[in-house]
N, C-alpha and C positions, 0 to 999 in steps of 0.2 A: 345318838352321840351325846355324850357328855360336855353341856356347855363348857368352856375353859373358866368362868368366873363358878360356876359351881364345882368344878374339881377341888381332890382335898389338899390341904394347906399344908406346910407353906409352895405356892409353884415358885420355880425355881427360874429366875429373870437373867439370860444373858446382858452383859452392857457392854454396847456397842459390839455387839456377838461375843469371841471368844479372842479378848483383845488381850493377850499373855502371849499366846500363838500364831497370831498372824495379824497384818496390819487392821488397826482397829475401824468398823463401817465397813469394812470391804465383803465379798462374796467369800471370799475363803474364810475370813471370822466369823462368819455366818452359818457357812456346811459348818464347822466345828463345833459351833454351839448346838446346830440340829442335832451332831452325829452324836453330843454328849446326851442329848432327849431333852432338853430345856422345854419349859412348859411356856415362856415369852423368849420374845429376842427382841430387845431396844436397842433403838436408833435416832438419830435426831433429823430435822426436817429445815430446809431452807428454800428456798426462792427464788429460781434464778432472773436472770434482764429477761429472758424471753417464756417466762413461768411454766418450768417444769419443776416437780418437787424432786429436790435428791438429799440421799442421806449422805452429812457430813456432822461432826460437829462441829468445828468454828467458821466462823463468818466467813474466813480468808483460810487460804491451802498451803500457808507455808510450813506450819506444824507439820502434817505429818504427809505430803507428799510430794512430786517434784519440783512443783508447778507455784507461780503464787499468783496473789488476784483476791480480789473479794466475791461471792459467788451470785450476791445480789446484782453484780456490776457488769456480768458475764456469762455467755450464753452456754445451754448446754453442750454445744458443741466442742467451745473450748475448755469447758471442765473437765469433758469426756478425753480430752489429750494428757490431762494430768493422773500421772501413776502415784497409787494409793502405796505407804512403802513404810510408815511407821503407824506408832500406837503410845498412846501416855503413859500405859504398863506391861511393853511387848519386850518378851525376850527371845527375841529371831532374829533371822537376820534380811534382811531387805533380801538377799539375793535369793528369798525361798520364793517369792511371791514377786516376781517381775512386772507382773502384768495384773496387776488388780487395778480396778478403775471405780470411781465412785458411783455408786448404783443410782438407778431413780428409783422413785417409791412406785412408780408402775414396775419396773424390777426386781424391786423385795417381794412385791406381790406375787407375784409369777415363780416365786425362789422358792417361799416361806409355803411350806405345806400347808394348807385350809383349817386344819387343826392344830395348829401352834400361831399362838397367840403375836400378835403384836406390839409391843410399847412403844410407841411415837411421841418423841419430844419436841413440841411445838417449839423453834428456834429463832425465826425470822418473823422481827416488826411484822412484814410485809402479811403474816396471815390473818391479821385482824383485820384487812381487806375483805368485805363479803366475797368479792371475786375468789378471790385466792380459798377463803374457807371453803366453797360453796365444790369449788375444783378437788381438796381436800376428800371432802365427806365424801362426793361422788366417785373418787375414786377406790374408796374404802365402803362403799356402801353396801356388799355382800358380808362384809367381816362384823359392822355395825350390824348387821340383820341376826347373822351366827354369833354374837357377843364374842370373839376371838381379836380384839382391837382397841387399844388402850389410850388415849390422847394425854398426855402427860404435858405440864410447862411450871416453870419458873413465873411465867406473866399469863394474869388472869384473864385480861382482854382477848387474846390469842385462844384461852381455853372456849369464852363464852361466843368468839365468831363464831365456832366453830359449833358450840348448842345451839344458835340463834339459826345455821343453817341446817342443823339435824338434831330436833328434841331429844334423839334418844342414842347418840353419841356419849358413850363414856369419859368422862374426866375427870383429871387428877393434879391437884396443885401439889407443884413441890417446893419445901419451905425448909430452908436449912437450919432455923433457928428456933422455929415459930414453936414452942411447946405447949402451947392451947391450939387444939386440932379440930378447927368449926369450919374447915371450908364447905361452902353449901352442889359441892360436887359430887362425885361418886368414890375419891382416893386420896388419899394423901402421903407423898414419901417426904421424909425429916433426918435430920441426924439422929445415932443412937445418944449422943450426948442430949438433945432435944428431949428424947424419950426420958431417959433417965431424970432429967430435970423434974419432971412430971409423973410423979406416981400413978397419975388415976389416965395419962396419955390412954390407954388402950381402950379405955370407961367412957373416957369423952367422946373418941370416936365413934366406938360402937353405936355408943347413943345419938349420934348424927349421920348413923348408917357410913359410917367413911370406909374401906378396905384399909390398910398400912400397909407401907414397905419401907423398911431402911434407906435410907443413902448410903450403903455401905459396900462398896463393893469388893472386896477381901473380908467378908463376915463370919469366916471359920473358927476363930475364937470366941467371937458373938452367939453363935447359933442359940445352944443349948437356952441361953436366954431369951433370942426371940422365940423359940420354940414355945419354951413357958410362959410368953406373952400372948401368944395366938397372931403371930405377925401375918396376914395374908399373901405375899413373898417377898423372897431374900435376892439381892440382887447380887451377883458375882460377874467378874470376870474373868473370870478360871472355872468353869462350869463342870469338868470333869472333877477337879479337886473339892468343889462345894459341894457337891452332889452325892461323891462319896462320903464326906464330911458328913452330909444328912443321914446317911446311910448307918454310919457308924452308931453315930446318936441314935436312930428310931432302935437301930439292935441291942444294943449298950444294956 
């Protein structure tokens, strides 16, 4: 089997699955983004009071579900009662998807085929905890062994608990402005505007071994130029529409 970090470029990144069509983190944006063949599917990662990982993206559930609360504050059980029902750039309607509930990351596990990859966006202060890392890694420690599992964060601390409890855990800072690209990890996602600012972005990298991926996720009028950068992948949330999008171009 073909590692997922040695497949050819660009792989094609779900964010927050196939968050256009069904509410975003949930198991239904999830089959969508599989059913589209996405080569990752990103998610972000929090902490609950009684430390279970589940994927949401913000702190608190008023955004995009019934329910509210902060998820640090509260246990899985009562998270597990709140229905997943919106998305930041969903055009459906709540009434298609009644019953989505927000996953655990022992859940994506068991969802997400062994050979489609993972992006995890480290969210929650709380995983610079050795504990918390240590609970992390070992539960990804099959996908860490198969190189199918990506550790992504905003906050560097969160990225290096999580080296400090597995050397050979992949990570990846992401930096929305930062257009000198030297983090001493294994990836880095930036804005396209970042890239542009910086001719030789792609020079730098390579020369510190980094992978790239855009922050961008609508990158269909982008493409043809990450293409011609050698971007490592593109991130979308409309994975059927990017996809063909790449399709067009490699034919073209």
């Amino acid at each position: 089997m073909v590692h997922l970090l040695d497949r050819p470029r660009p792989l094609l990144m779900a964010h927050r699955g196939d968050a256009v069509h069904a509410p975003e983190n949930s198991f239904a944006a999830f089959g969508l983004a599989l059913d589209a063949g996405v080569d990752l599917i990103e998610t972000d990662l929090w902490v609950t009071q009684d430390g279970a990982l589940v994927c949401h993206h913000d702190r608190s559930l008023e955004r995009v579900t019934d329910s509210s609360g902060a998820i640090p504050e509260m246990t899985l059980a009562q998270i597990k009662k709140a229905r997943v029902t919106g998305s930041y750039c969903g055009h459906f309607s709540p009434a298609q998807y009644p019953n989505e509930r927000i996953p655990t990351l022992e859940e994506l596990l068991a969802f997400v085929p062994a050979d489609t990859g993972l992006a995890l966006e480290l969210k929650d202060p709380q995983l610079a905890d050795s504990v918390h890392a240590e609970t992390l890694v070992r539960l990804i420690a099959p996908r860490i062994k198969a190189r199918t599992v990506l550790l992504l964060s905003f906050h560097h601390d969160l990225l290096w608990a999580a080296r400090r409890a597995e050397p050979e855990v992949w990570i990846g800072e992401i930096s929305e402005a930062n257009a000198n690209p030297t983090f001493e990890g294994d990836g880095i996602g930036t804005t396209p505007q970042a890239m542009a600012a910086n001719p030789q972005y792609m020079e730098i990298a390579r020369a510190h071994g980094l992978w790239v991926c855009p922050l961008d996720p609508a990158p269909e009028e982008r493409l043809p130029w990450y293409l011609s950068l050698g971007v490592d992948a593109v991130l979308t949330h409309e994975p059927v529409k990017t996809r063909e999008a790449l399709a067009r171009i490699r034919n073209s």
